[in-house]
C-alpha positions in Angstrom: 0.0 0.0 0.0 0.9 3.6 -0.7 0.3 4.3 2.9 3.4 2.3 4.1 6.0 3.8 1.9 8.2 7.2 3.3 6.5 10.1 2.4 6.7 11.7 -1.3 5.1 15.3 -1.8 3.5 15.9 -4.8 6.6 15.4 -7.2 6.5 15.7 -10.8 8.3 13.2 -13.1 9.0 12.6 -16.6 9.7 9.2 -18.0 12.2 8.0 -20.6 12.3 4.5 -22.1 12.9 3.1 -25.7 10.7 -0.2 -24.5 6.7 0.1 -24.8 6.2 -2.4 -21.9 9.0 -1.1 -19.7 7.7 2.5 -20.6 4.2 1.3 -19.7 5.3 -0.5 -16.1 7.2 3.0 -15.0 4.1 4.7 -15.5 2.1 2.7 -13.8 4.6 2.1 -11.0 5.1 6.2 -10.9 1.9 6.3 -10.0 1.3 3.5 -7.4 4.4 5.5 -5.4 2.4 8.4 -5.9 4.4 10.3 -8.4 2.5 12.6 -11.0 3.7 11.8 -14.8 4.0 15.2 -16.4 4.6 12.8 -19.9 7.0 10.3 -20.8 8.9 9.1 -24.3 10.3 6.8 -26.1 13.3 8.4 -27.3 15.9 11.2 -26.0 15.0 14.0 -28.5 11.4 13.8 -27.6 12.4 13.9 -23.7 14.4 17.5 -24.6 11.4 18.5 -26.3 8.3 17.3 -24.2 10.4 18.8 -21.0 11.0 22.0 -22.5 7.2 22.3 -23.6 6.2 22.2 -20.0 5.3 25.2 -18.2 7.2 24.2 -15.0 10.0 21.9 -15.3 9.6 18.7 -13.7 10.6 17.5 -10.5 12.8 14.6 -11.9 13.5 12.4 -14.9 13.4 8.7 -15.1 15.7 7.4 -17.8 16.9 4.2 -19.7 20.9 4.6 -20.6 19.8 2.8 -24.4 17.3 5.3 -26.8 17.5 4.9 -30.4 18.3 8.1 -31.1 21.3 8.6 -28.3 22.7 6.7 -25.6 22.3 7.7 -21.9 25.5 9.5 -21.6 24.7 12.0 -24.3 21.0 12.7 -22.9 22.5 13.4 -19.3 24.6 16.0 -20.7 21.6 17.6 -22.9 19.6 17.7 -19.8 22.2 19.3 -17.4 22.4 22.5 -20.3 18.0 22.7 -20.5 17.7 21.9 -16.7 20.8 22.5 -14.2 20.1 20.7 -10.8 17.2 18.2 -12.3 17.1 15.1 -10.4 17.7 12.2 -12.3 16.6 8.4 -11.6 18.3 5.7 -13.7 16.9 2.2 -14.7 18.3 0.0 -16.6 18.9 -3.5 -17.1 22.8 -2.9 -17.7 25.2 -3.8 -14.7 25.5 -1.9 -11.4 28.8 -0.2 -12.3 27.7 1.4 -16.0 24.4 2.2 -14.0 26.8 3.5 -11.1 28.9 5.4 -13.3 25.9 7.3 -15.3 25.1 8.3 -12.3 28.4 9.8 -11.7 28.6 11.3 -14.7 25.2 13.1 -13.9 26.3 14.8 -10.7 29.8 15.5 -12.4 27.7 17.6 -14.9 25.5 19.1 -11.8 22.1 16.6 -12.1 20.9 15.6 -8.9 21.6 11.9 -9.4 19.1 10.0 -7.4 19.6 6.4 -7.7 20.2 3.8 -10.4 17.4 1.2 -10.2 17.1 -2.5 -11.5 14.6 -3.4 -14.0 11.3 -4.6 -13.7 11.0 -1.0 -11.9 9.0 -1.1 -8.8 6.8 1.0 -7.0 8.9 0.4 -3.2 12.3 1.2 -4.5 10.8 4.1 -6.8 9.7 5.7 -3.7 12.5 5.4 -1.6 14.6 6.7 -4.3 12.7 9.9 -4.5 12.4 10.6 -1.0 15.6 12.3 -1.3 14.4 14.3 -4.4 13.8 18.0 -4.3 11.2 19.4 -6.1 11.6 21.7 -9.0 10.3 24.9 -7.2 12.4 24.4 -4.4 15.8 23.9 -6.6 15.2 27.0 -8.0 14.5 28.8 -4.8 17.7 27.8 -3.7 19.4 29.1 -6.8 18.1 32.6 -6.5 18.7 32.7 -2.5 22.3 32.1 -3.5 24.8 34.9 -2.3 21.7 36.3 -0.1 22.5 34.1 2.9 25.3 33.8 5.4 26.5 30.8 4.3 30.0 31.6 2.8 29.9 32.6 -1.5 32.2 33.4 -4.2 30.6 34.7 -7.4 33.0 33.3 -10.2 31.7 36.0 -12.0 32.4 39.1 -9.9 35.7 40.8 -8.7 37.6 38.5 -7.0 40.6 39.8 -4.7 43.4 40.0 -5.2 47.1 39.0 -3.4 47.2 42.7 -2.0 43.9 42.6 -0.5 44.4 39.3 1.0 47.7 40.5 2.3 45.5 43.3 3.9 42.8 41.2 5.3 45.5 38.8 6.9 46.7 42.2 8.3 43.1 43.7 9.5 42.3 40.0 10.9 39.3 40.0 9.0 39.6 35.7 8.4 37.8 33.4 10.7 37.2 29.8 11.5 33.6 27.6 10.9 34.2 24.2 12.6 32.2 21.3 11.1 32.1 18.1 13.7 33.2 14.5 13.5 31.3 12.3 15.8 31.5 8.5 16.6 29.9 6.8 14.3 29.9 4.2 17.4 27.6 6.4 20.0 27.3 9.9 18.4 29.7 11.4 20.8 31.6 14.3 19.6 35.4 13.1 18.5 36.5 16.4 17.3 36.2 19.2 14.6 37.5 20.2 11.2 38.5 24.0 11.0 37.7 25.4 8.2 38.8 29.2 6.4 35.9 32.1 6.2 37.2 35.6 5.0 34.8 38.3 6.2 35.6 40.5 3.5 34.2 44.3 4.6 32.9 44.7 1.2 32.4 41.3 -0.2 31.1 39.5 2.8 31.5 35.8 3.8 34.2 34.2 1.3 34.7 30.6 0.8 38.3 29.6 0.3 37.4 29.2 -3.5 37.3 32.8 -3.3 40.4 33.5 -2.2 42.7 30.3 -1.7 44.0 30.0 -5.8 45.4 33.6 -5.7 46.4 33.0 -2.2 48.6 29.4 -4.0 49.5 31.3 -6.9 51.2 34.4 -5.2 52.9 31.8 -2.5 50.8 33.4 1.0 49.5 29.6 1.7 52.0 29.5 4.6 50.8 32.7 5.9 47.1 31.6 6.1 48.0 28.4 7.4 50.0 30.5 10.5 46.8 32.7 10.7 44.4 29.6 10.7 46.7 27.6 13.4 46.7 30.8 15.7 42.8 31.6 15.2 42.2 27.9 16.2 44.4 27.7 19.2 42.3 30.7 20.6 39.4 29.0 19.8 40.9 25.9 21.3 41.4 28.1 24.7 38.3 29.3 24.9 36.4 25.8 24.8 38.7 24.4 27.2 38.1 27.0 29.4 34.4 26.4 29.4 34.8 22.5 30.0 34.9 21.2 26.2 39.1 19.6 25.2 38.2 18.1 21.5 41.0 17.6 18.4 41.3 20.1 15.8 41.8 19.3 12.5 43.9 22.0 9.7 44.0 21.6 6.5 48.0 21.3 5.6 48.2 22.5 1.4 51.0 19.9 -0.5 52.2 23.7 -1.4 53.5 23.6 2.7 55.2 20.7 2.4 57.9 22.5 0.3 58.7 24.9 3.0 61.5 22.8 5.2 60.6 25.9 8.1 57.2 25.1 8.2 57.1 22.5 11.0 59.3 24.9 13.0 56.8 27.5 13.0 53.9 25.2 13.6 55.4 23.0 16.4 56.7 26.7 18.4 53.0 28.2 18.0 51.2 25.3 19.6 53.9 25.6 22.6 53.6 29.2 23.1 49.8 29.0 23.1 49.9 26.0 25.8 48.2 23.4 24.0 49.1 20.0 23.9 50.1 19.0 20.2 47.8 15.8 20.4 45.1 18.6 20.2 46.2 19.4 16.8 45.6 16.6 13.7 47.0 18.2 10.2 45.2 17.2 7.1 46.8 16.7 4.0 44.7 17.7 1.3 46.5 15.8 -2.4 45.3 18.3 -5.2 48.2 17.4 -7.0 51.2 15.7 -6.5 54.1 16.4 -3.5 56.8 17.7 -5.3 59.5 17.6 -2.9 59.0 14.1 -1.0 62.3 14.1 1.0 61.2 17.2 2.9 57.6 16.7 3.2 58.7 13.4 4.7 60.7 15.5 7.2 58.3 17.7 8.1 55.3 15.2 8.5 57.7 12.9 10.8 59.2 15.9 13.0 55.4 16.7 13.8 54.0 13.1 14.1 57.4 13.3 16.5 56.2 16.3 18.3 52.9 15.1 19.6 50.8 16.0 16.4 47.9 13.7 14.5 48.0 13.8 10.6 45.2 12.9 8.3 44.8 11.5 4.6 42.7 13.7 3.0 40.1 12.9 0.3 41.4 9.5 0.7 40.0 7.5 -2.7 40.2 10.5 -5.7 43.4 11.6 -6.9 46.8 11.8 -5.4 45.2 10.1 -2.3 45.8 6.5 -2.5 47.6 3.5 -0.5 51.0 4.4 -2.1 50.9 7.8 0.1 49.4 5.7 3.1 52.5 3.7 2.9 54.9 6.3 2.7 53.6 8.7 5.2 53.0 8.2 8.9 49.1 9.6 8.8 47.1 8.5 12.2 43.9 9.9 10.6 42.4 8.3 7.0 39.5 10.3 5.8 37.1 8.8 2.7 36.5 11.5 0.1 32.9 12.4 -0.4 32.9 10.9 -3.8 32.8 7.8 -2.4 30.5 8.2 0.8 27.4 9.7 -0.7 24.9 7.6 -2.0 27.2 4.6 -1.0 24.4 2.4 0.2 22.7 1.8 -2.6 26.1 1.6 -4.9 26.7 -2.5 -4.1 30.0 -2.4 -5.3 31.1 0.4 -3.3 30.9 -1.6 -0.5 33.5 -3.9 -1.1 36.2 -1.1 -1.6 34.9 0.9 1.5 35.2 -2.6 3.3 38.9 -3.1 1.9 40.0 0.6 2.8 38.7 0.3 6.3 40.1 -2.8 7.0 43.6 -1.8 5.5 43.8 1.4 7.7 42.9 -0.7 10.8 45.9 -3.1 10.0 47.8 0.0 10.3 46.2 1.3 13.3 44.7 4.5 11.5 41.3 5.7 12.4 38.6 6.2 9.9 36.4 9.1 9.1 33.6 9.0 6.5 32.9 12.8 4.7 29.9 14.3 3.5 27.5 12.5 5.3 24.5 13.2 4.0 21.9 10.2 4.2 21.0 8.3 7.0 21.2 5.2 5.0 24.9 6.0 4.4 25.9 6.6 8.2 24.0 3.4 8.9 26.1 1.2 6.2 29.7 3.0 7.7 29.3 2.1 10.7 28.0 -1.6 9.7 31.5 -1.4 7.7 33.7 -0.7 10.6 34.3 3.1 9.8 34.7 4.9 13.2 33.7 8.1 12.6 31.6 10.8 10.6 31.8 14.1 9.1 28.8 15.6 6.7 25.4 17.8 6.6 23.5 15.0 8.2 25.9 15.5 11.1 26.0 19.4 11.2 27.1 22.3 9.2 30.3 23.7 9.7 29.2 26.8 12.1 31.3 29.8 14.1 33.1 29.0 17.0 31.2 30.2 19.6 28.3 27.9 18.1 30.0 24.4 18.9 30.0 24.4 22.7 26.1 24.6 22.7 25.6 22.5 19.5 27.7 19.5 21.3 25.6 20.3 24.6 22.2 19.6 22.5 23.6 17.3 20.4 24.6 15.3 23.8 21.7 16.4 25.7 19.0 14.8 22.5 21.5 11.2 22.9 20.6 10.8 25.9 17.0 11.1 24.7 16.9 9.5 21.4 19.9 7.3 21.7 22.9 7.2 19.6 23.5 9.3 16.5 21.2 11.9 16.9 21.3 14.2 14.3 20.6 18.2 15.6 19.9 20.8 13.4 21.4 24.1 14.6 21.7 27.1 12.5 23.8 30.0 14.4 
């Protein structure tokens, strides 16, 4: 019954399949879940055309990867130029990876990929899929509320500052830290927090680091801001310690650094002189690119790992992250990359390489963390995996400093309540 399925609002789909009987089933299994049919079609061109026709785009698609006229791949891409953001629901009777890797290639190109669902399609799985969907009304909503809020921005578009002005910022102290959690994926308790750069530019207002972070690279001022972000996080680090909360700190560490053979020096006398025990402090190295200089990023890793200080795999599972740096650097941390986390629980073969990298870093006596947690279903199949802890939206947002004491107070108080994992919405 309809009844006994999550709850879908009113969403809006459009069906795409070369098959009349297949074509017919998702029609009728759209509607059993409670999903309108704004029109469906047998081929990709009339897709394009039937969705463009409509007076309000739909809510999502639901696509075969073979048409007669072209394959899944190239209708993904004509979809994400006539409808950015539109969700997208695959099924197919191709294997789970090309059905996993379409569905890749749709968030690559900015479509809200769903799921990828096995053929017959039925109504249950339909449903649950969509849960997650947002409706048309509200993706655009969102669009047009971007750069109003007080989330961090950067228009790509607009003035973008330069290496003076970030020289001048650093000087003015106009940067700041937003500290997003990492829980227990265990119990929910609070295991520690990821800082995280804001720039509260006077004219510009709250800047991501993609505002300011490639000019910062290009004109060499990444050591600076990483000397500004250690000293603004040992404050903050003070302050909660004062008021009863002692939690790790992670800092993101650029490969850039790990050219500088001074750089462990200046870190390893700052932590001293603000009285805070290096084991406090966990460095994450974030592999954009490949470490150009190994023999001194080796040296400076070890003299902190020697010193007291936690280091972290970054983005562990996409690029330059892989087992060969696991091996050649002492990291105590291992963090899976997004990429691989979201949507994980319905990907099956995921779960055999999530399996294998937990297990390999336990060997080694490294702790896991799983990012961008998003879906409950995801956190649920970590944990049944061995991960050991959790970073993500589902968790919390990354919020000021002065917001984390009381989000870990009603965060611990609603545990005790609910039970473990508790998820808290808190806005500061």
């Amino acid at each position: 019954m309809i009844a006994n399925y999550p709850e879908v609002v009113a969403l809006r789909a459009v069906v795409v399949d070369a098959s009349g009987s297949e074509l017919e089933n998702a029609i009728a299994q759209c509607r059993q879940a409670g999903i309108i049919v704004n029109g469906w079609s047998d081929s990709g061109a009339g897709a394009l055309e039937l969705i463009e026709s409509l007076p309000i785009a739909p809510d999502l698609v639901i696509m075969e990867l073979d048409l007669p006229d072209m394959d899944g791949a190239d209708l993904l891409q004509a979809l994400s130029m006539l409808e950015p953001g539109l969700a997208i629901i695959i099924t197919s009777r191709h294997s789970p990876r090309l059905q996993d890797a379409a569905l890749t290639l749709a968030a690559t190109l900015g479509l809200e990929a769903l799921a990828a669902l096995p053929k017959p399609l039925h109504a249950t799985a339909l449903r649950k899929a969509a849960v997650n969907c947002r409706p048309a009304a509200a993706r655009a909503a969102e669009l047009l509320a971007q750069g109003t809020g007080a989330h961090a921005q950067c228009d790509s578009i607009g003035p973008q500052p330069d290496a003076g002005a970030i020289l001048a910022g650093l000087q003015a102290r106009q940067f700041e830290l937003y500290y997003q959690p990492k829980t227990s994926l265990r119990d929910g308790a609070l295991r520690g927090a990821e800082a995280l750069i804001r720039w509260r530019h006077p004219g510009l207002g709250l800047l991501s680091p993609a505002c300011f972070l490639p000019q910062a690279e290009a004109a060499n001022l990444v050591d600076i801001l990483t000397v500004e972000v250690l000293r603004i996080a040992l404050d903050d680090w003070r302050i909660w310690q004062a008021a009863g909360l002692s939690l790790p700190l992670s800092i993101n560490l650029s490969p850039l650094s790990l050219a500088d053979p001074h750089l462990a020096e200046q870190l390893i006398q700052a932590v001293n002189q603000a009285n805070v025990p290096p084991r406090a402090i966990i460095f994450e190295i974030i592999e954009h690119e490949e470490i150009s200089d190994l023999a001194t990023a080796l040296r400076i890793l070890i003299k902190l790992r020697l010193h007291g200080f936690g280091l972290a795999l970054d983005d562990f599972g996409a690029g330059h992250a892989s087992m060969l740096q696991l091996s050649r650097f002492p990291f105590t941390e291992l963090k899976l990359d997004r990429r691989l986390i979201h949507g994980a629980y319905q990907r099956p073969h995921m779960h055999s390489l999530l399996r294998h990298a937990i297990a390999s870093a336990h060997e080694l006596g490294v702790t896991t963390v799983a990012e961008g947690i998003e879906m409950e279903q995801d956190r649920q199949l970590l944990r049944e995996l061995g991960c050991e802890q959790a970073q993500g939206y589902l968790i919390a947002r990354p919020m000021p400093a002065a917001a984390l004491p009381l989000w870990h107070e009603k965060s611990a108080t609603a545990g005790k309540i609910a039970g473990a994992g508790t998820v808290i919405r808190l806005r500061p």
